[in-house]
Each structure stands twice: as C-alpha cells, then as structure tokens.
C-alpha positions in Angstrom: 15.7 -17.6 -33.6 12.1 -19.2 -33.7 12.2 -19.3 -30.1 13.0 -15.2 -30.4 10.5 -14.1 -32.2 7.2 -16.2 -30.3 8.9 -15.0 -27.3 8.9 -10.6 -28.9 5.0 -11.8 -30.5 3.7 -12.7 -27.1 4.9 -9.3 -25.4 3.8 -7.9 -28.4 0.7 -9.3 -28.1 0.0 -8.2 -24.6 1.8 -4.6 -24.7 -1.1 -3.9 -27.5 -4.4 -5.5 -25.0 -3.0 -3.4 -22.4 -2.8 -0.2 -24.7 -5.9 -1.0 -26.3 -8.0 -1.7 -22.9 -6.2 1.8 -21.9 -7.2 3.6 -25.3 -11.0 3.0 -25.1 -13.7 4.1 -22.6 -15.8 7.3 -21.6 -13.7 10.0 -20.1 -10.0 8.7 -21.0 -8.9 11.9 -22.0 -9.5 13.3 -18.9 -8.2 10.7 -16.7 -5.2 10.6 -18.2 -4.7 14.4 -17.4 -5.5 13.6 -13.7 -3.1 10.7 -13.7 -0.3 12.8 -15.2 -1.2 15.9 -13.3 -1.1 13.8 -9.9 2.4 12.5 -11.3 3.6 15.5 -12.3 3.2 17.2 -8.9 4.3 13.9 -7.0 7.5 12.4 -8.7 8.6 16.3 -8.5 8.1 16.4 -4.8 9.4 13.5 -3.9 13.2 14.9 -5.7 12.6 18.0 -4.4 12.1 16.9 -0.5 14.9 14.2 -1.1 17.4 16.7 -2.5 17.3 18.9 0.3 17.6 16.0 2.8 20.1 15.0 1.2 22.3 18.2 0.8 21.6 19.0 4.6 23.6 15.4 5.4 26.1 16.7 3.0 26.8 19.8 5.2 28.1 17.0 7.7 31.4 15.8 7.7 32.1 12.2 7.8 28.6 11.8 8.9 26.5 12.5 6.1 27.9 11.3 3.4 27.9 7.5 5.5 24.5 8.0 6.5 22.9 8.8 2.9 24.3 5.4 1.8 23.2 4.0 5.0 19.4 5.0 4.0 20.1 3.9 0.3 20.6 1.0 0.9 17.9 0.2 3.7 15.7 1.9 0.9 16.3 -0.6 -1.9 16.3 -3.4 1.0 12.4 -2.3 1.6 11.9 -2.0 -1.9 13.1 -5.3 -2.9 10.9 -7.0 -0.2 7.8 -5.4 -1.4 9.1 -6.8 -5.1 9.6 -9.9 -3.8 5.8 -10.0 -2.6 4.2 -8.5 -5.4 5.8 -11.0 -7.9 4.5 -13.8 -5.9 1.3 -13.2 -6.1 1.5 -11.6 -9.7 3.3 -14.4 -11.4 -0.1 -17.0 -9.7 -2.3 -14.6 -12.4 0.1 -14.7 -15.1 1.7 -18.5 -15.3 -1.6 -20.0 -14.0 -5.0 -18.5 -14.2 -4.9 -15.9 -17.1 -7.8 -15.9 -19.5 -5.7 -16.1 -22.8 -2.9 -19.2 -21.6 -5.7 -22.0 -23.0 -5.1 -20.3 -26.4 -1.3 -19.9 -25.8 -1.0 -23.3 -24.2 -2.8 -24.9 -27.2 -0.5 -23.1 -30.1 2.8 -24.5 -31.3 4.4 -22.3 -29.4 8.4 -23.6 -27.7 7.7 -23.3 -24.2 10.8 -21.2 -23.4 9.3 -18.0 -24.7 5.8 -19.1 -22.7 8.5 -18.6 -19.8 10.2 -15.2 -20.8 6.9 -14.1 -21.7 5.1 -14.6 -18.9 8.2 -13.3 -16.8 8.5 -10.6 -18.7 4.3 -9.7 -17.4 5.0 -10.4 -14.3 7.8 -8.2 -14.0 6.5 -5.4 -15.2 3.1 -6.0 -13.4 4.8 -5.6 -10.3 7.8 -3.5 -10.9 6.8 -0.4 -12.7 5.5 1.3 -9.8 8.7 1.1 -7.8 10.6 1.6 -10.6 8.9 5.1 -11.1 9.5 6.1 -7.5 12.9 5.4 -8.1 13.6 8.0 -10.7 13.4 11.0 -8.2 15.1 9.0 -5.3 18.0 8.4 -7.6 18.0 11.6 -9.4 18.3 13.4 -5.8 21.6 11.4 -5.4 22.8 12.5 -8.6 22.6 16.1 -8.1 23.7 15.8 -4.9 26.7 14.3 -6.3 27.1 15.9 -9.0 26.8 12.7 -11.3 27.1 13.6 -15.1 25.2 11.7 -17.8 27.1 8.7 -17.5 25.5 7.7 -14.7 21.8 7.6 -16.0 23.3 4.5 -17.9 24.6 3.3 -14.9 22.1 3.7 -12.3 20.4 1.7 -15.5 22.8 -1.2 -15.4 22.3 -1.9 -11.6 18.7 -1.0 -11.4 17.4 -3.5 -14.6 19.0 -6.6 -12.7 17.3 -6.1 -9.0 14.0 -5.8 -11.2 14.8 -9.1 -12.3 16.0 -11.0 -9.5 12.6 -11.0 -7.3 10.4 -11.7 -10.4 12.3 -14.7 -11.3 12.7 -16.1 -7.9 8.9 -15.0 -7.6 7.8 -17.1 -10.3 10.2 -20.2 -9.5 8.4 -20.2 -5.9 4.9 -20.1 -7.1 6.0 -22.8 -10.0 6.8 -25.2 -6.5 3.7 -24.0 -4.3 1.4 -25.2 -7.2 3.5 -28.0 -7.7 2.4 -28.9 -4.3 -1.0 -27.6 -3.4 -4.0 -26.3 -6.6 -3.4 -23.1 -7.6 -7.0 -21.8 -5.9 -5.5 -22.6 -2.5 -2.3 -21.6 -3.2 -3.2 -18.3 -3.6 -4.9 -18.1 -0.5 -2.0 -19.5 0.8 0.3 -16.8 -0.8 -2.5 -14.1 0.8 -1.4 -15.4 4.2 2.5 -15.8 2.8 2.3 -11.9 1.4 0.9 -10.6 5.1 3.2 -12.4 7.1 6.1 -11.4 5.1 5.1 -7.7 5.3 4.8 -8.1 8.8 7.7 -9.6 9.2 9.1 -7.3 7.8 7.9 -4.1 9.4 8.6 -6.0 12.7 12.3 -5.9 11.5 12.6 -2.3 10.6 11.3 -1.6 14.1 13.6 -3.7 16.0 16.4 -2.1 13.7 15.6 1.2 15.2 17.0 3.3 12.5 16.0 6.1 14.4 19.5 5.3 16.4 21.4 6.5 12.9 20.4 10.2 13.4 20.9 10.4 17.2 24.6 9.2 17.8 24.1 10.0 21.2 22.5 6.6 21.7 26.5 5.3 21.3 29.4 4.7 23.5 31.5 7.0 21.4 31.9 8.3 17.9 34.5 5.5 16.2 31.0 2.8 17.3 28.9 5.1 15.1 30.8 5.8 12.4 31.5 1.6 12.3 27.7 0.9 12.2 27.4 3.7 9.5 30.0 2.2 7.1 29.5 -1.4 7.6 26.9 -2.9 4.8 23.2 -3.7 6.7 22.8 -6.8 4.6 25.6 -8.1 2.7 24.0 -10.9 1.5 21.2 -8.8 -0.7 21.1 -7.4 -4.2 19.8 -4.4 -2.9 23.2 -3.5 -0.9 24.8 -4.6 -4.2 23.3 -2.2 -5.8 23.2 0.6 -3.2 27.4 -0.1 -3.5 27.6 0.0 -6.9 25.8 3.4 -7.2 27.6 4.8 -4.4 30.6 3.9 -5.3 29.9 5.4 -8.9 28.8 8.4 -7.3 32.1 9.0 -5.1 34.3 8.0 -8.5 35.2 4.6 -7.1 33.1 2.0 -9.2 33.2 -1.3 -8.4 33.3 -3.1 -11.5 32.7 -6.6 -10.1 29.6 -5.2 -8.5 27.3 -4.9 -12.0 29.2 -8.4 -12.9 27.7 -9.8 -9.6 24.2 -8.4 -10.0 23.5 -9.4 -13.9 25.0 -13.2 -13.2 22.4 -13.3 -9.9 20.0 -12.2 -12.5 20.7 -14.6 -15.1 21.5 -17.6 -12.8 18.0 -16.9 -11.0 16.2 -16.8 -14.5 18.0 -19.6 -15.7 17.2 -22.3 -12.6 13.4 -20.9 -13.6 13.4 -21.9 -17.1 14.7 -25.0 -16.1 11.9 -25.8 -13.1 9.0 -24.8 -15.9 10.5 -27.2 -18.2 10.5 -29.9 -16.1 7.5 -29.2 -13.9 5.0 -26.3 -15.6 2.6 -28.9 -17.6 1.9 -30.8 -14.4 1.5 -27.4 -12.3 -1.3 -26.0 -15.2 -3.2 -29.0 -14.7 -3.3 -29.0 -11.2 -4.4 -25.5 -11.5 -7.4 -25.8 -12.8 -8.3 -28.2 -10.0 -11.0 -26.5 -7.9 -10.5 -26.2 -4.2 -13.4 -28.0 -1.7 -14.5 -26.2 0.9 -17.0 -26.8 3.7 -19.1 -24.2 5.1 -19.1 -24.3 8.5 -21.7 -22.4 10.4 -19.9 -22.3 13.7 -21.3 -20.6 17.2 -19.4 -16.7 16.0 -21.9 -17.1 12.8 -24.2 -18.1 14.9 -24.1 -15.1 17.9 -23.7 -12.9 15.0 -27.2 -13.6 13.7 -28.4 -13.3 17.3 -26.2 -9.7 17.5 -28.1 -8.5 13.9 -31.5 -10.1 14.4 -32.9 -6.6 15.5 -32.0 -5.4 11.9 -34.4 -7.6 10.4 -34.2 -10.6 7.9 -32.8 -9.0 4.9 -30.5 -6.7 6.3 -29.5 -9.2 8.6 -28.4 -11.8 5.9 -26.4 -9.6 3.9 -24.3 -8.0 6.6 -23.5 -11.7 7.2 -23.2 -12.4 3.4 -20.6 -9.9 3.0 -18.6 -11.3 6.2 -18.8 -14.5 5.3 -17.0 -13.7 1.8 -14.2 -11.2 3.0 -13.5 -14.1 5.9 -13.5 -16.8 3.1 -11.0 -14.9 0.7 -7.3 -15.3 2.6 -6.1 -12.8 0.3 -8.9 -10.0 1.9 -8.5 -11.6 5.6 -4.8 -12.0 5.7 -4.1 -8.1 4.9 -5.7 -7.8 8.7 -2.0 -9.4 9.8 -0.1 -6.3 8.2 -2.7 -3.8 9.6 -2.4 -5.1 13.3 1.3 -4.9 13.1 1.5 -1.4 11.7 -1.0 -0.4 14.3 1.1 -2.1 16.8 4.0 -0.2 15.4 2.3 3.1 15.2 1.4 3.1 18.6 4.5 2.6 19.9 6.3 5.0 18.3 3.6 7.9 19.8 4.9 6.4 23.1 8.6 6.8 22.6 8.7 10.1 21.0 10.7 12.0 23.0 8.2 15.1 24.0 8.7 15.1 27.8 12.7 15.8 27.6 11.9 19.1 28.3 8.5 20.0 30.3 8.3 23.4 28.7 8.7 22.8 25.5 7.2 19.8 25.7 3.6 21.0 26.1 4.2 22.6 22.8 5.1 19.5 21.1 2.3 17.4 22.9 -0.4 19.6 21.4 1.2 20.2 17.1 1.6 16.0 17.4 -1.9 15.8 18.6 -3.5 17.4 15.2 -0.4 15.5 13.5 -1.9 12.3 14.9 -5.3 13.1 13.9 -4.3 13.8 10.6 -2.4 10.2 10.3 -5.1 8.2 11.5 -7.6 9.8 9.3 -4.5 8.9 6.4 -4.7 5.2 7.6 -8.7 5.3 7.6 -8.6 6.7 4.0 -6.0 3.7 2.9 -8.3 1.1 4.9 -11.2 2.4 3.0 -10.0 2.7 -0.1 -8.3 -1.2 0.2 -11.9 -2.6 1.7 -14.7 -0.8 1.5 -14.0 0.9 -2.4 -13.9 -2.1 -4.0 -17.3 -3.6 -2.1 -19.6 -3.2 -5.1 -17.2 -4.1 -7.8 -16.4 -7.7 -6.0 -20.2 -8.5 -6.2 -19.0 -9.4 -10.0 -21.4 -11.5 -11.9 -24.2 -11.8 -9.1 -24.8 -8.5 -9.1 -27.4 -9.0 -11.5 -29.1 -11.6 -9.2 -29.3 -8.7 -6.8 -30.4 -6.1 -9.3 -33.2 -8.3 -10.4 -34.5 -9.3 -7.1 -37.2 -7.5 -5.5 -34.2 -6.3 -2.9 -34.5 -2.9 -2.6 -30.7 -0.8 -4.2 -31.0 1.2 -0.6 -31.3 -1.9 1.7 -28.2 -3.1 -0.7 -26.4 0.4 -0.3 -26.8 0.1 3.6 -25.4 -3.2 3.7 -22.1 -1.9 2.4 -21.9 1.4 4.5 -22.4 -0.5 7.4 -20.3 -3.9 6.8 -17.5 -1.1 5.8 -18.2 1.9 8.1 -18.5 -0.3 11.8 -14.4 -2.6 11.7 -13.1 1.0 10.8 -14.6 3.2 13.4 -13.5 0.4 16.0 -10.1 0.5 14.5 -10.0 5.0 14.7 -11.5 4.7 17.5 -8.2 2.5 19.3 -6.1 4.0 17.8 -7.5 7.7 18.7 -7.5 6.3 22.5 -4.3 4.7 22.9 -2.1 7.5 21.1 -3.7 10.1 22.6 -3.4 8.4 26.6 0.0 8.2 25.4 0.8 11.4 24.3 -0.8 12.6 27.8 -3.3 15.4 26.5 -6.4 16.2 28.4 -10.1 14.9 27.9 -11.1 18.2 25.9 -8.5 18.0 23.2 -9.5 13.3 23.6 -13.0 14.4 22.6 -11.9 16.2 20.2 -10.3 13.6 18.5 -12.7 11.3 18.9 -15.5 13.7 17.5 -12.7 14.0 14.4 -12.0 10.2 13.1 -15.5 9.1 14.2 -16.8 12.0 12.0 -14.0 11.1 8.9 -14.8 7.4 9.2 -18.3 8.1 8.1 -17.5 10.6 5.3 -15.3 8.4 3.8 -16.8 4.8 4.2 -19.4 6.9 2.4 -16.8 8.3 -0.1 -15.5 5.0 -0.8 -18.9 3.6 -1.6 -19.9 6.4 -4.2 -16.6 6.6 -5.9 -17.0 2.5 -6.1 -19.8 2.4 -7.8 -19.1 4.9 -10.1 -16.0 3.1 -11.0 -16.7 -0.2 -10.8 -14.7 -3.0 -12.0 -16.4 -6.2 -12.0 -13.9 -8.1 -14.3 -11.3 -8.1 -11.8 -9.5 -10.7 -11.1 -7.7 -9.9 -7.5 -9.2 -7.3 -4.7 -5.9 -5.6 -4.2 -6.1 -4.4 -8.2 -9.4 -2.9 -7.7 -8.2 0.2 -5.9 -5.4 1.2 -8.2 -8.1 1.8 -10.4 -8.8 5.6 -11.6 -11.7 5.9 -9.0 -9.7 4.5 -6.0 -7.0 7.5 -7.0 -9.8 9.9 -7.1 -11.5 8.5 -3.7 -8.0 9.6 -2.5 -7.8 12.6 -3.5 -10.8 13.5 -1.9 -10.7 12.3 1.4 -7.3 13.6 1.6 -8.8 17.1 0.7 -11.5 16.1 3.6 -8.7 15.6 5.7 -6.8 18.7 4.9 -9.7 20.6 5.7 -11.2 19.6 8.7 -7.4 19.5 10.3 -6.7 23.0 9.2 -9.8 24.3 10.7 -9.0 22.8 13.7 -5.6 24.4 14.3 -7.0 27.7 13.3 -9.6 27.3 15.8 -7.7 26.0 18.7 -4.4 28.2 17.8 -4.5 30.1 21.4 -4.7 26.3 23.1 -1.7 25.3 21.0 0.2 28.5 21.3 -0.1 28.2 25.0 1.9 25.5 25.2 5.2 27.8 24.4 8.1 28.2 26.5 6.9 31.8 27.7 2.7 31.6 27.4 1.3 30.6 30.7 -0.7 26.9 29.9 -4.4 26.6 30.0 -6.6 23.9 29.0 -8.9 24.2 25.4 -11.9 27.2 26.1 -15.8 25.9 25.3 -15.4 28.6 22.8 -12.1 27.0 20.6 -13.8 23.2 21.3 -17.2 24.1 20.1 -16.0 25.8 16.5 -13.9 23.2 16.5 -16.1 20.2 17.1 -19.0 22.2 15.7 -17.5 23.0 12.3 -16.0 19.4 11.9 -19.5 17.6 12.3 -21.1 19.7 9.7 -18.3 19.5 7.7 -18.2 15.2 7.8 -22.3 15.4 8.2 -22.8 17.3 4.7 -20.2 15.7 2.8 -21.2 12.0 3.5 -24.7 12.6 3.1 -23.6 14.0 0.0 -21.6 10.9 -0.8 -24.1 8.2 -0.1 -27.3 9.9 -1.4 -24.9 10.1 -4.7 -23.7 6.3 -4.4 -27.8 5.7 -4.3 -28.5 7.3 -7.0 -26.2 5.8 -9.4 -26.6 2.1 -7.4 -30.5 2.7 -8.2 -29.5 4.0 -11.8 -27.0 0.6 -12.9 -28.5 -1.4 -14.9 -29.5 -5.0 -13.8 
C-alpha cells in the first residue's frame, strides 16, 4: 500500500511540472489553438483517407478483406519498432540523467515505485504520439466493420499492452548498456543503436516489397496469393498479436487467448525489469554520472577543411568549423545521417522501378505529373532535414550563448555561420537527389533545370526559415536535439515551408500545363517552350529570393535583439 501511493505521488508529481511548464508563457493561448487546429484537420484526414481505402478493399472479394489485415498488421509491426527506439533512448533521460532523480534518489522512497514511475514517463514520453495516430487508423477499421461500442473497449485492451511491452524491454536494455558502458557514452551509443535500427528496418520493408500485395500479377496463380495474404508476416510479434485480436473482433471471431497472451508479455516483460533495477539500478546511477574522456583529435579532414575555408577569413572560418566539430562529436546528431542515406537510397530506387514505361503513350504523361510529384517530395525531405538540423542550431548553443553575445563577434557574422553550416550538406543532398531521380525518370534537360532551379531555390528559403523560426523559439534547456523540433516553432517552421512548397509547385504546373498535357495519349509531344520555362523558373526565384531574404533579415533582427 505504501509502495502505491509513492509510486501515484511521483506521477503525480510530474503530470503537474508538465501541466504547469505547459500553463505558463507568452502566447499559450494561441498556440494551443494552432496545435489543436493542426490536429483537428490532421487526425480527421487521416480517418477520412483510411476509410475510403479501406471500403474500396472491401468492394473485393476474398481479396480485400485479407489484405486490410495484411496492412494492419505490417502497420503496428512499423509502429512497434519506432516504439521500441524511442523508449530506448527516452528511458536514458528518465532512469539516468533527469534533473529531479538526486532529490528522488535521496528520499525514503521504496525503489519499486522509482521503477513504475519512471516507466510510467518513459512510456508515455514515447508513446503518446503513436498512440494518437492510432485513433483514426483504428476508427477507420471500425466503421468499416461496422464495430459497435464494444469494441472501443477492446481495441483498448490490446492497444494498452503493446504500449507497454517496448517501454519495459526499453528500459530493461538501457538498465544493461549502462550497466556496461557510462551513461554519457551510452547514449551516443544508443544514437548509433537508434539509426541502425531504423535503417535496418527500412532496408526490410524494401526487401519485403509490399508493393507485390496489390499486384497479384507478380504470382504463379491466385491460391500462392491468397496463402501469402492469410499467413501472419511475423508471428512471433505483439504487434500481429494484436492485429489478430482486433481482426478477429472485428469479423465476430475473438480470440480470447490472444488479449491473455498480450497482457502476460506485458507483465512478464515489466516484471524481469523490476527485478534487473533491483539488483543492478544503484550501481548503473553511479556509473552514470561518470563523465566520458574524450580526445580531440585534429586529424588531416580538420585540417583541409581550414585550408578549404581559409578564404572566408579567421572568424568565419573558426565557427563554420566550431559548429562541425560539435554535430560530428554528438553520435546522437551524426548517426541520424545512417537513416537519411538509406531512405535516400530507398527513395531513389523506387523512382527507378516505377512502372511509367509499360506503355510509351501513356507513359510520357506519367513521366512528366511524377516529375512535379518528385519535386514536391524532395522539397518535403529538405523541409524535414531542416527542421531536424538546421532549426534547432541556435537553441543547442545553450549556455555559451552568452559567451558569444558578449564577445565583440558581430550577431550577423554569427547568423551567417548557421545559414551556411546548415544551407551547403542540404543543397548537396537536393541537389543528388534532384539528379539521380530525375536521370531516372528520363525527362529532358529543360524540365532537369527546372528542378534544379526549384530545390536549390527551396533549400535556401528554408535553411533561412529554419534559422528565424529557431531563434524565435528557442529552447536552450533542452536536453536532447531530436526534442528541439517538436517544439511549437519547429511545427510552425513546417507549416510554412510546406505552404512554400505548395506554392511554388502549384505555379509550376499551372505554368508548364501545355508541356504536361502533351504528354497524353492523343496530344502530339513537344519539349517545355522558353515561354512555360521562364514563368516557371522566373516566378520560383522571386518567389524563394523574397521569402528568404525575408526570413534571414527577420532571424537578424531578433538574433541582434536577444539579450546576452
């Protein structure tokens, strides 16, 4: 009973920080209306969208009703990697280096509700988001179904217990890596753990080809498909547990063994983690707050570097190399670049397998929409680069800020710094990726330019973007990089380039409509007119020129205005 209620005052406890940190602060009344307006049109579209995919596999006999547990369940097998992930390097924060555990630590407190406590943060840390993206996907099912109210409290039962498997094991893992190595390395080492894993697993959704479940062609005959389809992808997993359970529940043939399964997974995982912080969490907190020794090595790279930036002169020089010399010394920042080579990888290869040459007529037509559909994904994946690396530049400064702010170092010399450090690894990145999609979708050197104009002209605007919102949303008391743009400013960085993006891709297909629609069946085909390129080029350079000049004589201003 005593262990009970330390275990309810600690949640307590932290449910009220959060609240409070959430309930103070300039503005809050309006970012919570942009929060839930941004909710309120995304949760909705994501049902919407779902629900008619799903009714359109319904129409199918045999078929569809196979394949929509098919994607269920590769759907909560993605989700509970990513959970898996996320609790690993949450549960480092929460068990080891919070502020507030020498307080806790120190107080008579019985160390099982430090455990269900700290689980209990960790979970939720890492699981809300998912678990809010989950309401649509499984109200779709429900509809589609026609599930009555019953099954909310169902979808409940199943749903609670796959929350809690990955943020036990989570937590049990990280108890043994800082059992072995200090808690400063190991999260480095969970950095590199976290990309690999992603990787990894990206890697094996490609090589699954679940493109192959909507083209039954690709089989020997019809009774091979229809085996694949109703034979579980990983039987092994909570997550097909679950996807059978809800199925099944959803069809009127409920498993009752399958909830059984999933809550004693559940509660055997949490209990062999109690048990390994018993026995092993004092020694693991100490060894925590060991620092980790490095050596700074200043190797020949650092050195041809210098050589490359010595024409920008001493001061610029040293702090492009300042800020490479931290992002390359943070695993957790460095390692990410594993999971953005494989997804471009990835992404490349699948512009070279879409099928848009199985028919040369139609295909010209196709060739030129996925052209503007490309650009408009790249300049996606330049926003999300951005936002992850470039928005939270300022705020990572953290305490030497000041040291910067009271030196005779100039705020635009600081300013440029950023824009450059940030603006240069993303146009290289647009720049492949605009090259090797579009040599592989086979479209001429007009509509090339073109693109290249485009994501050169977006990775400008919104390395500049990202720096203004940054600084006008800083967040210096942050304890891990990948937080920082979650933040109210990285959602409204977002939402701006996206409108950027929207724009300038919208424009484009209105100018070049007569190149595109001569790519139909019955139009004779002609290459883009100087007339469609120029507007097109001409009105996307303004466009990109005004807005980040905009953006970066704002993030000036207010870098010149914060205080030292």
């Amino acid at each position: 009973m005593r262990t009970w209620r330390e275990f309810t005052w600690l949640v307590r406890v932290k449910a009220l920080s959060g609240l409070a940190r959430g309930a103070h602060g300039a503005g809050r009344a309006g970012r919570i209306a942009l929060v839930l307006g941004v909710g309120g049109l995304t949760l909705p579209g994501i049902y919407l969208l779902l629900l008619r995919f799903l009714r359109s596999l319904q129409s199918t006999a045999e078929v569809g009703p196979l394949l929509a547990a098919k994607l269920l369940g590769l759907g909560l097998m993605l989700l509970l990697s990513i959970l898996l992930l996320s609790n690993l390097i949450a549960a480092l924060s929460s068990f080891f280096l919070a502020r507030d555990l020498p307080t806790i630590l120190a107080a008579p407190v019985d160390w099982l509700a430090v455990y269900g406590a700290r689980l209990v943060e960790t979970g939720v840390s890492s699981s809300w988001m998912v678990a809010l993206v989950l309401v649509p996907v499984l109200a779709a099912y429900g509809r589609v179904y026609g599930a009555g109210p019953a099954y909310v409290g169902y979808a409940v039962l199943v749903i609670v217990p796959l929350l809690v498997i990955p943020a036990a094991a989570g937590s049990a893992v990280t108890l043994l890596l800082v059992r072995v190595f200090p808690a400063r390395r190991t999260r480095d080492l969970l950095g590199v753990i976290a990309a690999a894993g992603v990787a990894l697993l990206v890697l094996g959704l490609r090589m699954l080809r679940p493109e192959r479940l909507v083209n039954p062609e690709g089989f020997r005959n019809l009774m091979d498909f229809l085996a694949i389809l109703r034979g579980p992808s990983s039987p092994w997993l909570p997550s097909q547990w679950t996807a059978d359970a809800l199925m099944g529940f959803l069809r009127g043939r409920a498993d009752p063994f399958l909830p059984v399964l999933l809550w004693g997974t559940a509660g055997g995982v949490t209990a062999l983690g109690a048990v390994l912080h018993q026995q092993h969490y004092s020694t693991c907190y100490t060894r925590a707050q060991e620092g980790a020794t490095r050596r700074v090595r200043w190797g020949r790279l650092w050195n041809g570097l210098g050589r490359l930036l010595a024409p920008l002169g001493p001061q610029r020089r040293e702090l492009v190399l300042k800020d490479a010399r931290v992002f390359f010394r943070d695993a957790t920042q460095w390692s990410q670049l594993i999971i953005l080579g494989v997804l471009v990888v990835v992404y490349v290869y699948n512009m070279r397998v879409l099928p848009l040459r199985s028919s040369e007529s139609v295909g010209r037509y196709l060739s030129s929409l996925v052209t503007f559909l490309n650009v408009a994904l790249t300049g996606f994946v330049l926003a999300a680069i951005a936002a992850r690396f470039v928005f939270p530049a300022l705020s990572l400064e953290g305490r030497t800020l000041w040291l910067l702010r009271s030196s005779p170092l100039p705020a635009s010399s600081l300013l440029w710094s950023k824009f450059w450090s940030g603006m240069v690894p993303l146009l290289v990145l647009a720049l492949a990726l605009t090259l090797l999609t579009t040599a592989g979708l086979g479209v001429g050197p007009e509509v090339t330019l073109l693109s290249v104009v485009t994501v050169t002209g977006l990775t400008t605007t919104f390395t500049a973007q990202a720096l203004a919102w940054g600084i006008a949303y800083p967040k210096f008391e942050s304890e891990n990089a990948a937080q920082i743009p979650t933040s109210i400013g990285g959602l409204l960085f977002m939402l701006g380039a996206l409108l950027t993006l929207g724009i300038v891709v919208a424009f484009q297909l209105w100018a070049m409509r007569g190149w595109v629609r001569s790519g139909l069946p019955w139009r004779q085909a002609r290459p883009p007119s100087a007339e469609e390129m120029g507007v097109a080029i001409g009105f996307t350079v303004a466009l990109c020129a005004v807005s980040g000049a905009l953006a970066y004589r704002d993030a000036r201003r207010r870098l010149e205005r914060l205080e030292a």
